[in-house]
Biopython code that builds the backbone (N, CA, C, O; Angstrom):
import numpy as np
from Bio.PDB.StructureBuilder import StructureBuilder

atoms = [
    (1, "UNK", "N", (147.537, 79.488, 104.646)),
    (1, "UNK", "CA", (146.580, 78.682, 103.890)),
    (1, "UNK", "C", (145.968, 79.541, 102.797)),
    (1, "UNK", "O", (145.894, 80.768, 102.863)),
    (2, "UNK", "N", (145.598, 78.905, 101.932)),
    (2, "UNK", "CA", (145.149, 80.021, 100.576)),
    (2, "UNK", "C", (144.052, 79.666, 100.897)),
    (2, "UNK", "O", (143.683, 78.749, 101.631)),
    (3, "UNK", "N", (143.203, 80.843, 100.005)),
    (3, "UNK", "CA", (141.972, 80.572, 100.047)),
    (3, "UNK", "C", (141.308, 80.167, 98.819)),
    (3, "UNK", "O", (141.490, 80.479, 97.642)),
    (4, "UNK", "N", (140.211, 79.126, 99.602)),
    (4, "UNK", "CA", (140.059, 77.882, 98.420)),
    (4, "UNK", "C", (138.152, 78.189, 98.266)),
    (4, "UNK", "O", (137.355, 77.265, 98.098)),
    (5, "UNK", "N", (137.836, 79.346, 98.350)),
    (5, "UNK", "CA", (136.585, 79.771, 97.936)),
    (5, "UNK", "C", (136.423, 80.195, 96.398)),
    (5, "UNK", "O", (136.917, 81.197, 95.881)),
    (6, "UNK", "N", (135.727, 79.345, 95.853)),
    (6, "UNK", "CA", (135.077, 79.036, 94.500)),
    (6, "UNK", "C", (136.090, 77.875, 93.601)),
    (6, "UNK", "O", (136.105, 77.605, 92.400)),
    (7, "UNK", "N", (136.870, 77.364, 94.708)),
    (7, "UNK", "CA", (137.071, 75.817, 94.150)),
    (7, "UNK", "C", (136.460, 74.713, 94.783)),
    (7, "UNK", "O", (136.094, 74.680, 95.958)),
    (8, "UNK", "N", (136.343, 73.570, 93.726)),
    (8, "UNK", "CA", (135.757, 72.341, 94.728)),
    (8, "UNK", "C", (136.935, 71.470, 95.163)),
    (8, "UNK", "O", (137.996, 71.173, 94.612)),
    (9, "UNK", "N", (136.268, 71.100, 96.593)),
    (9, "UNK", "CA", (136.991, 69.893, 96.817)),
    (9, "UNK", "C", (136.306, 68.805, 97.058)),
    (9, "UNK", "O", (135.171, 68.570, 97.473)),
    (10, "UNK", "N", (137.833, 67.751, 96.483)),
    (10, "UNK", "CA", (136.952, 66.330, 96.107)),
    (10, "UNK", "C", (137.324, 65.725, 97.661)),
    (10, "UNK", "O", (138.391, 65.969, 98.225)),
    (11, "UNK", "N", (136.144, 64.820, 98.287)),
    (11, "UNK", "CA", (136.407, 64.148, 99.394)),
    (11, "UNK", "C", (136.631, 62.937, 99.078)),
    (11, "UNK", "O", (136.009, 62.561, 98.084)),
    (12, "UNK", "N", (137.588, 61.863, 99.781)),
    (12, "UNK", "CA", (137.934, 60.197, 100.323)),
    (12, "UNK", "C", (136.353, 59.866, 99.121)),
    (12, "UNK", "O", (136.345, 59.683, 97.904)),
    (13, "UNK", "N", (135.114, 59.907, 100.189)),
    (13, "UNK", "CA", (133.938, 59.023, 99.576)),
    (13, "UNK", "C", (133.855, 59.170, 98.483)),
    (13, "UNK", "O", (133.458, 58.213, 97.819)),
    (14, "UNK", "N", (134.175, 60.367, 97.846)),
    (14, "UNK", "CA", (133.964, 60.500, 96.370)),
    (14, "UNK", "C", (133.127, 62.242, 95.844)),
    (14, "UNK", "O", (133.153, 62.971, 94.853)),
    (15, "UNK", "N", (132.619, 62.241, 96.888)),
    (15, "UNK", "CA", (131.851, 63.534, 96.976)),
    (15, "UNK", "C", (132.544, 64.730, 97.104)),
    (15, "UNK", "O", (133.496, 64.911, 97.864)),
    (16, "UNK", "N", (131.852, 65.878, 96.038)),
    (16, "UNK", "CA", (132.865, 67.131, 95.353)),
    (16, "UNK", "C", (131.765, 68.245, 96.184)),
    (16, "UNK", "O", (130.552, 68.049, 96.252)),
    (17, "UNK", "N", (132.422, 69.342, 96.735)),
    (17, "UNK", "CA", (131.916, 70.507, 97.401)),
    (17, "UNK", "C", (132.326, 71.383, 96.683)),
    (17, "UNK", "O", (133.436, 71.093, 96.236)),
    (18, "UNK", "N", (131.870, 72.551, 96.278)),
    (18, "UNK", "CA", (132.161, 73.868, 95.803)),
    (18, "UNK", "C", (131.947, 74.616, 96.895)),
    (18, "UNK", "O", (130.842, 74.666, 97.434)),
    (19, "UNK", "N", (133.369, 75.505, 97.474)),
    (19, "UNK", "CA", (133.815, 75.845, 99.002)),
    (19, "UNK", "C", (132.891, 77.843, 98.773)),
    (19, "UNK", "O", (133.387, 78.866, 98.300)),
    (20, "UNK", "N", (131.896, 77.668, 99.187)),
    (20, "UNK", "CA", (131.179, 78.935, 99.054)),
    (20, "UNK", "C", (131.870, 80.090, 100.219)),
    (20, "UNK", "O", (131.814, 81.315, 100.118)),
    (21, "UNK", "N", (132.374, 79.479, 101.073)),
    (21, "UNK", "CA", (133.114, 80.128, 102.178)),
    (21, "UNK", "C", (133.943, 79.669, 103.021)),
    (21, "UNK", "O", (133.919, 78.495, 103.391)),
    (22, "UNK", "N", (135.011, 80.773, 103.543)),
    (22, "UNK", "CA", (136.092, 80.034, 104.024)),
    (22, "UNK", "C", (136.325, 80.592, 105.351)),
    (22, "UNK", "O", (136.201, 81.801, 105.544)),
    (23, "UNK", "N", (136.643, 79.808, 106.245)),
    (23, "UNK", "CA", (136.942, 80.874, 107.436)),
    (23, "UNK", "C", (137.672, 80.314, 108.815)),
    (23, "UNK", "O", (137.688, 79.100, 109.020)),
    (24, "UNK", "N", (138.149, 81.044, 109.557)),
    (24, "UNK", "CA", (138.881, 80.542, 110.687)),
    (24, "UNK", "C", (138.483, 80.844, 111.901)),
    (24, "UNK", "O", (138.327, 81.991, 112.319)),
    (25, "UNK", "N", (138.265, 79.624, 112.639)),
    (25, "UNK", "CA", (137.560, 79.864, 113.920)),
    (25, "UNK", "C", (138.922, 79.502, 115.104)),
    (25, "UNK", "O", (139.216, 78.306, 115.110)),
    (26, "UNK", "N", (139.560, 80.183, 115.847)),
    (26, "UNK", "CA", (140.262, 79.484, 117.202)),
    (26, "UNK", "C", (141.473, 78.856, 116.641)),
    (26, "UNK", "O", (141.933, 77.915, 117.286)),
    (27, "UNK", "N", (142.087, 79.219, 115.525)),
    (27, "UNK", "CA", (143.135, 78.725, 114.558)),
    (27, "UNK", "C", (142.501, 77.571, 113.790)),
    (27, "UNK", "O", (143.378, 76.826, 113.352)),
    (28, "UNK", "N", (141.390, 77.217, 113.514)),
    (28, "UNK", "CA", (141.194, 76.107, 112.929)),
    (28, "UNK", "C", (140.483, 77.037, 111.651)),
    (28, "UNK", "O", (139.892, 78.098, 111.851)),
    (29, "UNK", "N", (140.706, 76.298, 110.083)),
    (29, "UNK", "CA", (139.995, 76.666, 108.684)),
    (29, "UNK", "C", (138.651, 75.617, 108.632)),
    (29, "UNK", "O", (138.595, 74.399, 108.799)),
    (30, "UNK", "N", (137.597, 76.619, 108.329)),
    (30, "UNK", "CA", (136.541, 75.525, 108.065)),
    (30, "UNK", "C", (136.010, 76.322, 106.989)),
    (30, "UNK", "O", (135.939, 77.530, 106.763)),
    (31, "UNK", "N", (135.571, 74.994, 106.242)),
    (31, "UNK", "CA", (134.629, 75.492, 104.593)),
    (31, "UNK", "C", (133.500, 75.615, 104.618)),
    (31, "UNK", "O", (133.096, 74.981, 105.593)),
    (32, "UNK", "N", (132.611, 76.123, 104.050)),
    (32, "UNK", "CA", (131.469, 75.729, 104.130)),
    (32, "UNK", "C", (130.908, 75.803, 102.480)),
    (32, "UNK", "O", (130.912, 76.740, 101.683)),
    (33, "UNK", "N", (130.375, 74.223, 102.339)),
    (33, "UNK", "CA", (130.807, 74.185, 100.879)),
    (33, "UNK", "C", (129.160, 73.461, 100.410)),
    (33, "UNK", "O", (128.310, 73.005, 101.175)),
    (34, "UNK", "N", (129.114, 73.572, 98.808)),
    (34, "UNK", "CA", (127.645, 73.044, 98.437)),
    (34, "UNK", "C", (127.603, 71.971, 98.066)),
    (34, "UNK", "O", (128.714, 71.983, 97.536)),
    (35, "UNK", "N", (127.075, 70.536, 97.797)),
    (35, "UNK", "CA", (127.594, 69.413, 96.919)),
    (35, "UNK", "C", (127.192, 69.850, 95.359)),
    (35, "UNK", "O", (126.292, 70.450, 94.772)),
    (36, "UNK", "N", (128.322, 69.227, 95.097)),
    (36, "UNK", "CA", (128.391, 69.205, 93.506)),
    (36, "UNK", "C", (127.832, 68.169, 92.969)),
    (36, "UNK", "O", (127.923, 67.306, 93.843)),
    (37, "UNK", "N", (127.069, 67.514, 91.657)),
    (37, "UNK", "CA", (126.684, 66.334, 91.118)),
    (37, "UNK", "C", (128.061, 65.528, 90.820)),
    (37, "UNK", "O", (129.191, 65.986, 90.988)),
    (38, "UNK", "N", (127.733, 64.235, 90.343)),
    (38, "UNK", "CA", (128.694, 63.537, 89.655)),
    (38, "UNK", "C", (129.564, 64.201, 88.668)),
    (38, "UNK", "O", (130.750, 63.899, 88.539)),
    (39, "UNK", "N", (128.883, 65.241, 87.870)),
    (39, "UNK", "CA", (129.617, 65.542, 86.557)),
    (39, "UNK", "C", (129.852, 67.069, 87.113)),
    (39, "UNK", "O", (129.947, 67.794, 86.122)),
    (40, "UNK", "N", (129.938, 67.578, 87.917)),
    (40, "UNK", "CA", (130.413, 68.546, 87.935)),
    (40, "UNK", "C", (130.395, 69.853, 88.128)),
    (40, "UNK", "O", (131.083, 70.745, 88.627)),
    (41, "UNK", "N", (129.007, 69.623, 87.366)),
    (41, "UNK", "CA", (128.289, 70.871, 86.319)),
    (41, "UNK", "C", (127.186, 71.124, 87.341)),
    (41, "UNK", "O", (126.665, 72.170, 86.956)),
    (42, "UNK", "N", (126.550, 70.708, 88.458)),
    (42, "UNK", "CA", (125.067, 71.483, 89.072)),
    (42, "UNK", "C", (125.201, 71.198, 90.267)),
    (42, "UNK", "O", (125.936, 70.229, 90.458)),
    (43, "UNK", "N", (124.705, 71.745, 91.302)),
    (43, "UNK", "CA", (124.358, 71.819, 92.690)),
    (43, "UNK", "C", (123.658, 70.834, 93.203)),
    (43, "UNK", "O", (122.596, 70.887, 92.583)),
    (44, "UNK", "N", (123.586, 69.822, 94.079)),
    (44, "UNK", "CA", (122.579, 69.604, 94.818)),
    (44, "UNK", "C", (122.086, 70.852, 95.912)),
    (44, "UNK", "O", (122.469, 72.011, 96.072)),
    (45, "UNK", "N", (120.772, 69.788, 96.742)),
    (45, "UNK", "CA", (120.517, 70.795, 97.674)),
    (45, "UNK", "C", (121.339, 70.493, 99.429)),
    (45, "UNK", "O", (120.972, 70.807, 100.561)),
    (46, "UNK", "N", (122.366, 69.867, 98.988)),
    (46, "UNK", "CA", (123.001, 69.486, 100.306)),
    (46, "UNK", "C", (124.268, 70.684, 100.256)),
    (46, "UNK", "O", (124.870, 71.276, 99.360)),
    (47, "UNK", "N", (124.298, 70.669, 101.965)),
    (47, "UNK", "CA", (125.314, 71.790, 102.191)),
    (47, "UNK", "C", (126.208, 71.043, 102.974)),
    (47, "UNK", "O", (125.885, 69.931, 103.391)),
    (48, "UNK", "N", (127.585, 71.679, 103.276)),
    (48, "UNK", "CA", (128.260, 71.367, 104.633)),
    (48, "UNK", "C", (129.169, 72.254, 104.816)),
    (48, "UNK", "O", (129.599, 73.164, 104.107)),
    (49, "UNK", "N", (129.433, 71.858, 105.925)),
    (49, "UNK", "CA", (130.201, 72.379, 107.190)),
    (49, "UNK", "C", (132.056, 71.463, 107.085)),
    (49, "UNK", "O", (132.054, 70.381, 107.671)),
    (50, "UNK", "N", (133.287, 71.813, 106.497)),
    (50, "UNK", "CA", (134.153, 71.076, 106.286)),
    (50, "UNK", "C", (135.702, 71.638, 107.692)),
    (50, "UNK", "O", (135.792, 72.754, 108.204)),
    (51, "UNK", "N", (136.236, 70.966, 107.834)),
    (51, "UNK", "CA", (137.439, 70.967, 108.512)),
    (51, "UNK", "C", (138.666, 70.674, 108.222)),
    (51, "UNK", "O", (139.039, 69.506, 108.113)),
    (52, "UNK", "N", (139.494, 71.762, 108.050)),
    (52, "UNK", "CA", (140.518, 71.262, 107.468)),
    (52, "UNK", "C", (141.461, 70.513, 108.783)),
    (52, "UNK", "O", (141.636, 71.080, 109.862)),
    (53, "UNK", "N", (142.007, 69.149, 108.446)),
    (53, "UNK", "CA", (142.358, 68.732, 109.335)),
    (53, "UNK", "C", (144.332, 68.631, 109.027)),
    (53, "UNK", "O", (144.785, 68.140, 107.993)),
    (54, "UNK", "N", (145.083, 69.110, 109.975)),
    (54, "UNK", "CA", (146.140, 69.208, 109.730)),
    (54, "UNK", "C", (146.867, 67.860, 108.983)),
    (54, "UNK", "O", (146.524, 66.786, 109.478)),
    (55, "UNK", "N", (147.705, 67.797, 107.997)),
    (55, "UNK", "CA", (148.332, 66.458, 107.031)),
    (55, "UNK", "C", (149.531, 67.385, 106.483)),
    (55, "UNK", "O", (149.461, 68.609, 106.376)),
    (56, "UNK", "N", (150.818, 66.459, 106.103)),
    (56, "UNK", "CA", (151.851, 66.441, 105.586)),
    (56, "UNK", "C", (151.682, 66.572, 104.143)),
    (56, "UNK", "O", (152.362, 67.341, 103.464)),
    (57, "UNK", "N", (150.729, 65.780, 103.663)),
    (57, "UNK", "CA", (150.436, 65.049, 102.643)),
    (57, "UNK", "C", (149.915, 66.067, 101.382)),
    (57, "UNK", "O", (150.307, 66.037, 100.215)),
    (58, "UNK", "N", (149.130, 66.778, 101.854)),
    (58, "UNK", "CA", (148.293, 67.969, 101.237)),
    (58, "UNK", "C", (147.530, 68.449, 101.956)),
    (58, "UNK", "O", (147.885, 68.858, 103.062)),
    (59, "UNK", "N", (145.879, 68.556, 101.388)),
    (59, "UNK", "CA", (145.174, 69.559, 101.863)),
    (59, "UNK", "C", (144.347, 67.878, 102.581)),
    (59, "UNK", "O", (144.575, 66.775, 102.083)),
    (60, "UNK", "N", (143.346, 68.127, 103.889)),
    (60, "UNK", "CA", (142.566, 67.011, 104.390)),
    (60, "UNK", "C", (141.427, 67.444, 104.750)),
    (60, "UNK", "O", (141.539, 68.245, 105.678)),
    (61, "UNK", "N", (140.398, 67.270, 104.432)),
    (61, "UNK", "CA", (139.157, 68.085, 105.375)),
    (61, "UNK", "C", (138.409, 66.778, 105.772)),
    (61, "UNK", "O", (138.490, 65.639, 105.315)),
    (62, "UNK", "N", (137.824, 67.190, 106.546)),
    (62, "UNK", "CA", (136.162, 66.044, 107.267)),
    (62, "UNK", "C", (135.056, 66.946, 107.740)),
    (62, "UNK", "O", (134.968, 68.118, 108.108)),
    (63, "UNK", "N", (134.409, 66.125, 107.612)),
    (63, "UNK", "CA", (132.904, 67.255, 107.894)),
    (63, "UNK", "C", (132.680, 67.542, 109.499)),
    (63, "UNK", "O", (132.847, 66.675, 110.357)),
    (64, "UNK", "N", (132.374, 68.571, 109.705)),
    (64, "UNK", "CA", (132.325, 69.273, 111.117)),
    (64, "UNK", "C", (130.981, 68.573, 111.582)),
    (64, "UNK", "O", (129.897, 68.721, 111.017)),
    (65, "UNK", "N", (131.227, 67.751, 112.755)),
    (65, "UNK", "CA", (129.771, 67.014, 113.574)),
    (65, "UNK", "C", (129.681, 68.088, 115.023)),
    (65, "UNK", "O", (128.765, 68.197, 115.839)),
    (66, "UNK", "N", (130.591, 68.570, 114.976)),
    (66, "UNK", "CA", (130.356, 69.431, 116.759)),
    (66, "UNK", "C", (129.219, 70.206, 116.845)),
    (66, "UNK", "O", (129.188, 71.133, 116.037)),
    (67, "UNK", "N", (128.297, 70.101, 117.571)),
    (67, "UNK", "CA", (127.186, 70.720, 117.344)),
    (67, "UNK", "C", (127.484, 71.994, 117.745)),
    (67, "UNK", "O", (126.686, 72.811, 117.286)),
    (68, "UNK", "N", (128.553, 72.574, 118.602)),
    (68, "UNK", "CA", (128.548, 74.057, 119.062)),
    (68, "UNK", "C", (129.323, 74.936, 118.290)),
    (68, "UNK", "O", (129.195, 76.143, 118.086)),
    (69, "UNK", "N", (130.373, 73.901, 117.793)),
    (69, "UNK", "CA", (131.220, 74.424, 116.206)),
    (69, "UNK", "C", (130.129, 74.763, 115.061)),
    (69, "UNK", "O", (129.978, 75.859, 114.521)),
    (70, "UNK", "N", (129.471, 73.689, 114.836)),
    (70, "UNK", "CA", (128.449, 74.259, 113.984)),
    (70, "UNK", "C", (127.847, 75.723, 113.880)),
    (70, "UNK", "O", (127.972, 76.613, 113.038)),
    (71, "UNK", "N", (127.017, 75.599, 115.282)),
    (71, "UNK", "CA", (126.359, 76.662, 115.761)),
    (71, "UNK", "C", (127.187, 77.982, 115.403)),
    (71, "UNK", "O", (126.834, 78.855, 114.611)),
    (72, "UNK", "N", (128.183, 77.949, 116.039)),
    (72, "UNK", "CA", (128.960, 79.579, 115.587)),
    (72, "UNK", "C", (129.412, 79.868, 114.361)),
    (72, "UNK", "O", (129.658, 80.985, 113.905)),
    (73, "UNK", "N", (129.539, 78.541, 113.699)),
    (73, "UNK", "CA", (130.156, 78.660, 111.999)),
    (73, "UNK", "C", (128.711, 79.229, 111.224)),
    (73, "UNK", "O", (128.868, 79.998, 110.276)),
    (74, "UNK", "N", (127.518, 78.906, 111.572)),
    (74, "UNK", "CA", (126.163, 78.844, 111.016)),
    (74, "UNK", "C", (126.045, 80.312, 111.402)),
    (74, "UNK", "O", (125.655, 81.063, 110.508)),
    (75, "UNK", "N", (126.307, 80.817, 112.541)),
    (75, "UNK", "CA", (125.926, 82.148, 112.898)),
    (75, "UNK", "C", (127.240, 83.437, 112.133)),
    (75, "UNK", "O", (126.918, 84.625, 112.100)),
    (76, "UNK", "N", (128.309, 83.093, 111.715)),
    (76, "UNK", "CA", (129.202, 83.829, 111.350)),
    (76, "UNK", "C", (129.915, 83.809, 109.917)),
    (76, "UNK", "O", (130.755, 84.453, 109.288)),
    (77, "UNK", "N", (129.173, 82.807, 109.785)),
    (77, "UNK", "CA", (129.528, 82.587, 107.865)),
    (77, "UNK", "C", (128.054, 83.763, 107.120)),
    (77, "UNK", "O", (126.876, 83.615, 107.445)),
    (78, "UNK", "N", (128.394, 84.495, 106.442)),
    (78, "UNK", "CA", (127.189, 85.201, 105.717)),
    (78, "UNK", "C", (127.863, 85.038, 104.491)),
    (78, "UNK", "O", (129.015, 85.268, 104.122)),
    (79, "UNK", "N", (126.300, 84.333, 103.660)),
    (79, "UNK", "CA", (126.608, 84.453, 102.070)),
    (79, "UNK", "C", (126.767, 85.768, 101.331)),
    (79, "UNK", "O", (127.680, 85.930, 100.521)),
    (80, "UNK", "N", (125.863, 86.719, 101.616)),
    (80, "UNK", "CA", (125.453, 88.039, 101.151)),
    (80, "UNK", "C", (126.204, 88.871, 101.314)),
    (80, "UNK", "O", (125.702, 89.925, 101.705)),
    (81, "UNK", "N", (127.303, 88.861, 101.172)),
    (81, "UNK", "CA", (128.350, 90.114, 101.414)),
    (81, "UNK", "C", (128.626, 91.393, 100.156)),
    (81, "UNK", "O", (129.415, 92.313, 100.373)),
]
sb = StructureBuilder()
sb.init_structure("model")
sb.init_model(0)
sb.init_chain("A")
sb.init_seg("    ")
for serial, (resi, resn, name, xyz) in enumerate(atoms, 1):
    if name == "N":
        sb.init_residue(resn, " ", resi, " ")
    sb.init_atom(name, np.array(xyz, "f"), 0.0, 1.0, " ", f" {name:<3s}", serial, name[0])
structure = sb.get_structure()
């Protein structure tokens, strides 16, 4: 899998993440990405937690709800490197 830190990805709903970090937990890739506005160009203040979910098709992610997945992604992702 390449790594897709400091590109955005666009989701199904419509909503664009800029992937601030990338990482692999237990063989699984998860993003952790910022929302982007409509146009492109600025940040909101929403964050997430993304999953890449295995597809033929291309790349697939969905947002991570596991609360204990969370927990260790929250504790092992550092921005400040």
């Amino acid at each position: 899998m390449e790594n897709l830190t400091n590109q955005i990805l666009k989701l199904e709903n419509g909503k664009q993440y800029f992937v601030l970090r990338q990482a692999v937990y237990k063989g699984v890739t998860y993003f952790f990405g910022a929302e982007v506005d409509e146009t492109g160009d600025d940040f909101t203040n929403n964050f997430i937690f993304l999953e890449k979910v295995p597809d033929e098709e291309g790349l697939v992610v969905k947002e991570v709800k596991d609360q204990a997945i969370l927990e260790v992604l929250a504790k092992n992702i550092k921005l400040d490197e």
